[in-house]
Structures are given as C-alpha cells and as structure tokens.
N, C-alpha and C positions, 0 to 999 in steps of 0.2 A: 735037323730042322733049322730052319736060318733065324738067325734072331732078330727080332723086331725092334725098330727105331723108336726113341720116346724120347720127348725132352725134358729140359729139368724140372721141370713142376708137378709131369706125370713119375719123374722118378722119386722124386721128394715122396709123391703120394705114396707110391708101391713100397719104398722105404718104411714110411710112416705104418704101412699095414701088414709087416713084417717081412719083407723081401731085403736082401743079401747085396750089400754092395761092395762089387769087387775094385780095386784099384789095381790096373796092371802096369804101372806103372812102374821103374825100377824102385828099389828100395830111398835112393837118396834125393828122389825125386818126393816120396811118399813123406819121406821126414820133414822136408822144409813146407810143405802144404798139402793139405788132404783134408777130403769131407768127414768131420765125428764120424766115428761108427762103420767108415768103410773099411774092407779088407786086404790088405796089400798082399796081391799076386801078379808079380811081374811074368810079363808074358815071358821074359827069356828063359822064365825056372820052369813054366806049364810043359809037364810032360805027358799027362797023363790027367785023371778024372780028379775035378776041385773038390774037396770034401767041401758038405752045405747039407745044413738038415733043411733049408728053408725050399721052400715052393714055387720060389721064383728070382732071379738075381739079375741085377744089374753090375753090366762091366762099363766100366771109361777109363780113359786116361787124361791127357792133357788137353787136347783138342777135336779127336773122335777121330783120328785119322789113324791111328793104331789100333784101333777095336776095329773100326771098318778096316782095314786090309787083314787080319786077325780073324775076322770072325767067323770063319770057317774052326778054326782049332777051336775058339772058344767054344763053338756051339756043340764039339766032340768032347769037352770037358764035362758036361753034366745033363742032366735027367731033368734038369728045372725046366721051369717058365723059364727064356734067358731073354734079357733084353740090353740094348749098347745108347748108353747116356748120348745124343748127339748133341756135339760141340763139348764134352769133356768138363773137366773141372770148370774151366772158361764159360761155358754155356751157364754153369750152375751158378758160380758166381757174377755172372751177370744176372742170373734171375735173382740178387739178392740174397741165396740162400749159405747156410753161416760153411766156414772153413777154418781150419785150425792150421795156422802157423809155427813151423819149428820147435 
C-alpha cells in the first residue's frame, strides 16, 4: 500500500491521537535535533518489519526527500496506517512545531 502525503499540522494531529513517529534518519543526525516522542529508525538499519503496537505511523527525515525515494521499503515495514511527513523536520519546524536539540 503506498503511503500517503501529510503535512506537519496533520501530522502533529495523528501524533497527538496516538500515531507513531518514525525518524529515519541516521542516528547522529537524530541526536543533534528531532521531534519529542519520535522514533529513530534509520532507513540504512530497516531490514525487515518496524515493531509498532500503534495504528498508524508517520515516517520523515530531514527534508521528505528520503522517505519519498524510500517509501516503497517503508511501506513493506509495517501493517499500520503509514504516512511520510512532507518537507521533514524542516516542514515541522517551519509550522512552529517544538523540536528538541542535542
């Protein structure tokens, strides 16, 4: 199933109503800034299905350009609602929404 396009206001909301946010970003990427409460799963380590009790997840990275050429594997990783933050952390923090530094 291909996954669907949301921006960061709709993903904020899905967040807020218990959806799964994945960060596939690399690990030292994830350290020095990420969204509270996201998950860091770098697409280089996805081998196989994301463990996720949740019903729904959102993946991003830094600017949506690695989830969109990715999102094929993403969407074989899991059984959820899957959707790809467009424009990444970037998009989010331009809507204002809070991120947590290093």
């Amino acid at each position: 199933m291909p996954l669907k396009h949301i921006n960061a206001r709709e993903a904020k909301r899905l967040v807020d109503g218990g959806a799964v946010l994945v960060d596939v970003r690399e690990h030292g990427e994830y350290a020095a800034e990420n969204i509270p409460g996201a998950r860091n799963q770098p697409l280089s380590r996805i081998g196989g299905p994301i463990e996720n009790e949740a019903a729904v997840i959102v993946f991003h990275c830094k600017s949506g350009a690695r989830t969109r050429m990715n999102a094929s594997t993403l969407a074989n990783c899991t059984n959820a609602e899957a959707y790809i933050l467009d424009g990444g952390i970037e998009a989010w923090k331009a809507a204002g929404l809070p991120v947590k530094r290093g």
